[in-house]
C-alpha positions in Angstrom: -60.3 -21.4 -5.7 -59.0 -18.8 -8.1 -56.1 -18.6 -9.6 -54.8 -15.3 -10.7 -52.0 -14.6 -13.8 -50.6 -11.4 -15.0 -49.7 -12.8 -18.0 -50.3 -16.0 -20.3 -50.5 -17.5 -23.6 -54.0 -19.2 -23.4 -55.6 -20.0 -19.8 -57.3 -23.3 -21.2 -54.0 -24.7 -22.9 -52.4 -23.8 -19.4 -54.8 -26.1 -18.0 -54.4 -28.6 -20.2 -50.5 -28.9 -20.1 -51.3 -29.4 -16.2 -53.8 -32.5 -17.0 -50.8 -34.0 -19.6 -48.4 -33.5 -17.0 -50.5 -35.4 -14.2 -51.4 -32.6 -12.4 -55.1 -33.4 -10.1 -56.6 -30.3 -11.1 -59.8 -29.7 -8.5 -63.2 -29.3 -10.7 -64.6 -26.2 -10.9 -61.3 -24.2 -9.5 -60.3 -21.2 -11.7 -57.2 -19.8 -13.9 -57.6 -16.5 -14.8 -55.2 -14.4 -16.6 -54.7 -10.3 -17.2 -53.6 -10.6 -20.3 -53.5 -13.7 -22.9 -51.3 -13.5 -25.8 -52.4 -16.5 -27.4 -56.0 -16.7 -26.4 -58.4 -18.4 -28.8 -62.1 -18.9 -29.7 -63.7 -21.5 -31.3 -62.4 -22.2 -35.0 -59.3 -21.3 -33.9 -60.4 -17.3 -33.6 -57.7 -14.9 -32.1 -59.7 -14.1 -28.1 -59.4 -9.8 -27.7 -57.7 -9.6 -24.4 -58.5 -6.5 -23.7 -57.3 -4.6 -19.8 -59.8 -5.3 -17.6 -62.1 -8.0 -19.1 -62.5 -11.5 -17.8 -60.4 -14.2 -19.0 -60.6 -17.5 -17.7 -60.6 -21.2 -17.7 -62.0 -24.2 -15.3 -62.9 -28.1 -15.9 -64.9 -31.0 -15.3 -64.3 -34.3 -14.7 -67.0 -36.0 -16.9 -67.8 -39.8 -16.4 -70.0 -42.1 -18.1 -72.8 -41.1 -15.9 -72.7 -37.4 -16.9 -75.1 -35.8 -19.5 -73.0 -35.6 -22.8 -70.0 -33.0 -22.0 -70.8 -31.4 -25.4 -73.8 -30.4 -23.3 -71.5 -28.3 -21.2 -71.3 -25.4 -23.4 -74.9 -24.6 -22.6 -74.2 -25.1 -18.7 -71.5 -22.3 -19.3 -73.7 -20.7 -21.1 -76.6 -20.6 -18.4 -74.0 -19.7 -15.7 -72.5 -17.0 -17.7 -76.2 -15.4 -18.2 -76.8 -15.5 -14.4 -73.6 -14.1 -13.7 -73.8 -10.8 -16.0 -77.7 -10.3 -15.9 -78.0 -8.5 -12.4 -74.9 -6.0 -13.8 -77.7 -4.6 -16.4 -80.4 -2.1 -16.3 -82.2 -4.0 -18.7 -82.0 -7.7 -18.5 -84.3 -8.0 -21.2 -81.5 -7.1 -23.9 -79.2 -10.2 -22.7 -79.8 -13.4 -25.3 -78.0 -16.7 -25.4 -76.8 -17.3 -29.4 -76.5 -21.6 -29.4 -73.9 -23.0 -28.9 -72.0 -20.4 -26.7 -72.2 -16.6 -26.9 -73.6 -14.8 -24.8 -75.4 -11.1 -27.1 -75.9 -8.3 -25.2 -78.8 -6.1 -27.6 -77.7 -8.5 -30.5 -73.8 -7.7 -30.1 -71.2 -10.7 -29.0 -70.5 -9.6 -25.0 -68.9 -13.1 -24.5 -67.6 -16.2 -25.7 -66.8 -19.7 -24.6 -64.9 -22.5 -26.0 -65.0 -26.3 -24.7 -61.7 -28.6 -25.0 -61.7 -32.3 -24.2 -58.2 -33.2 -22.3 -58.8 -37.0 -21.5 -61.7 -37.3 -19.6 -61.8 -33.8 -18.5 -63.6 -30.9 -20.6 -61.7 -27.0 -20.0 -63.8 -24.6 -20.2 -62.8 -21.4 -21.3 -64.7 -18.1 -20.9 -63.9 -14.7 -22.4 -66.2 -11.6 -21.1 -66.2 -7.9 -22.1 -66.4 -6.5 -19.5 -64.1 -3.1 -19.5 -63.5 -2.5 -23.7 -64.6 -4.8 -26.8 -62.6 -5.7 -30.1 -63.6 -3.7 -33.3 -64.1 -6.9 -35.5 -65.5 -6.7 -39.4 -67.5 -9.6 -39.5 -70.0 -9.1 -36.6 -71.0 -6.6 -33.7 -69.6 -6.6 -30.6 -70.0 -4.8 -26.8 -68.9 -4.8 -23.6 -70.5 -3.7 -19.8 -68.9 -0.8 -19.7 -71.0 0.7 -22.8 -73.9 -0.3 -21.1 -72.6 1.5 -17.5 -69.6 1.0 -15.1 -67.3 -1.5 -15.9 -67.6 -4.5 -13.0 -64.4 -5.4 -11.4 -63.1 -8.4 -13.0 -62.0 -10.2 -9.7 -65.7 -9.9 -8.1 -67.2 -11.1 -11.7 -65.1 -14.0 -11.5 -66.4 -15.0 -8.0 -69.5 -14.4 -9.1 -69.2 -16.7 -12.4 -67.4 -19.4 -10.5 -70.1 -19.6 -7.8 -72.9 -19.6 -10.9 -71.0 -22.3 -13.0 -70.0 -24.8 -10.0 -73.9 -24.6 -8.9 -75.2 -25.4 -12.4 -72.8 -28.1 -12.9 -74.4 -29.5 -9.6 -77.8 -29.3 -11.3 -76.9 -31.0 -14.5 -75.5 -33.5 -12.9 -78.6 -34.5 -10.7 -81.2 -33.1 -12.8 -80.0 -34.1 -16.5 -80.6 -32.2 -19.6 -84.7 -31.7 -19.5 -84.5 -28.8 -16.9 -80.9 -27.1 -18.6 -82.3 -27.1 -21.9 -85.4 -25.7 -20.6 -83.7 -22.8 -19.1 -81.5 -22.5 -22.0 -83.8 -21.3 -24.3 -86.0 -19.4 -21.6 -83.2 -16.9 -21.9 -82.4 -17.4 -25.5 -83.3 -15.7 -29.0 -86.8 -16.7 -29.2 -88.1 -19.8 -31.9 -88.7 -18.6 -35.0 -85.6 -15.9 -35.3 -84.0 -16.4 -38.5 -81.0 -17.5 -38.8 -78.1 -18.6 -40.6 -75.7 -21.2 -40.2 -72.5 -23.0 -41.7 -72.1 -26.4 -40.7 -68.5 -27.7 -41.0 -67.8 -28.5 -44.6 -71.6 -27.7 -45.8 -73.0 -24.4 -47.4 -74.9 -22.0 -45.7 -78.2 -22.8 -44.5 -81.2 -20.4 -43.7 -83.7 -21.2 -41.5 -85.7 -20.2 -38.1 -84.5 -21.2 -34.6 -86.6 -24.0 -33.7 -85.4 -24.3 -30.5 -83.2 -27.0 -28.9 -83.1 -30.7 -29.5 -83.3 -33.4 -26.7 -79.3 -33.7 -26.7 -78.8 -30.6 -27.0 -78.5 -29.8 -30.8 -79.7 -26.5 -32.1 -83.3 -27.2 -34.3 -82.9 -25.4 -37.3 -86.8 -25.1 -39.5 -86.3 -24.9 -43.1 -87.7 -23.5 -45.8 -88.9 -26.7 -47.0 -90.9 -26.9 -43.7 -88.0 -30.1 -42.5 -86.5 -29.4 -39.0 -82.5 -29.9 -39.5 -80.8 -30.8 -35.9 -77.4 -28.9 -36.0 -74.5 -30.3 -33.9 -72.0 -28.2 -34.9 -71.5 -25.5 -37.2 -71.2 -21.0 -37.3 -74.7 -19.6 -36.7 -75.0 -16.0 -37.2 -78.6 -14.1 -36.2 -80.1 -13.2 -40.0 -79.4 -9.5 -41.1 -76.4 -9.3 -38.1 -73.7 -11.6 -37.8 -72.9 -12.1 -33.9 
């Protein structure tokens, strides 16, 4: 099911006043909004809520048998790839940036942002699909600069129906196969990179693709391999 606002201050913290309040949210059912006034990214970013993009917000009810949920950002991010590469006239150009954005020829198309509530995880999801912010720190796009604008109400059948199947498949098939087809669609190993882990300086490295939990495998300099659970990472030369 979706769920349709005209207006709202942030989709997931909608979602997550339901869960304090008792509410049995169904997993995998959407609330999507027209406008957010308070919409946020990770860090605590401002989310561009710009007429006509996607803005939305779901959960999952993890339990101990589950993969990790942190591992959920790259399900959303897989699911979010399907669901915007047959919009494109060259799928090639779409790249998944670990741990959640989605580039579109090395510009930010899309964002999403995890929140634990108990034992569920929201997941929030911010596309561009009709107009993109103009932001100083890092390129951005949206659909319509790459052709007609989708309609947002058919992209977000199209996203739910992605993200509730690959939440099925990480559930039965674990993390070997997910992180697999994480990086198949991915920045390629050995794209330099920085990255600013939470508290740290700035590190420089080369992607060095995935770690067995999910971690992003950062090569050094040095020629060390530095797993990164957390943390800004920007494509070298282009921040995104």
């Amino acid at each position: 099911m979706i769920r349709r606002l005209a207006e709202t201050g942030s989709t997931n913290a909608d979602l997550a006043a339901a869960l304090r309040g008792g509410e049995a949210l169904p997993e995998c059912d959407w609330l999507i909004a027209d406008r957010q006034t308070a919409g946020k990214g990770r860090q605590g970013r401002a989310w561009f809520d710009g007429a006509g993009n996607f803005m939305g917000s779901t959960i999952v009810h993890v339990t101990p048998r589950d993969p990790a949920p942190a591992t959920l950002a790259l399900v959303a991010g897989v699911a979010l790839y399907e669901a915007v590469v047959p919009l494109l006239a060259d799928p090639s150009a779409l790249r998944l940036k670990w741990p959640n954005d989605l580039l579109l020829s090395g510009a930010k198309l899309a964002g999403i942002l995890l929140e634990r509530a108990g034992n569920a995880i929201i997941v929030g999801i911010g596309v561009n699909l009709a107009a993109a912010p103009q932001l100083p720190d890092r390129a951005t796009t949206a659909l319509a600069n790459h052709g007609p604008a989708p309609d947002r109400d058919l992209f977000a059948q199209t996203l739910a129906a992605s993200f509730g199947r690959e939440v099925e498949r990480w559930r039965a098939y674990g993390l070997d196969p997910l992180l697999r087809r994480w990086e198949s669609v991915a920045h390629a190993r050995g794209t330099p990179l920085t990255v600013q882990p939470p508290g740290e300086s700035v590190l420089t490295g080369a992607f060095a693709g995935l770690a067995a939990d999910g971690a992003l495998s950062l090569s050094l300099a040095d020629g060390t391999t530095r797993a990164i659970h957390a943390g800004d990472v920007m494509l070298a030369k282009q921040e995104s």
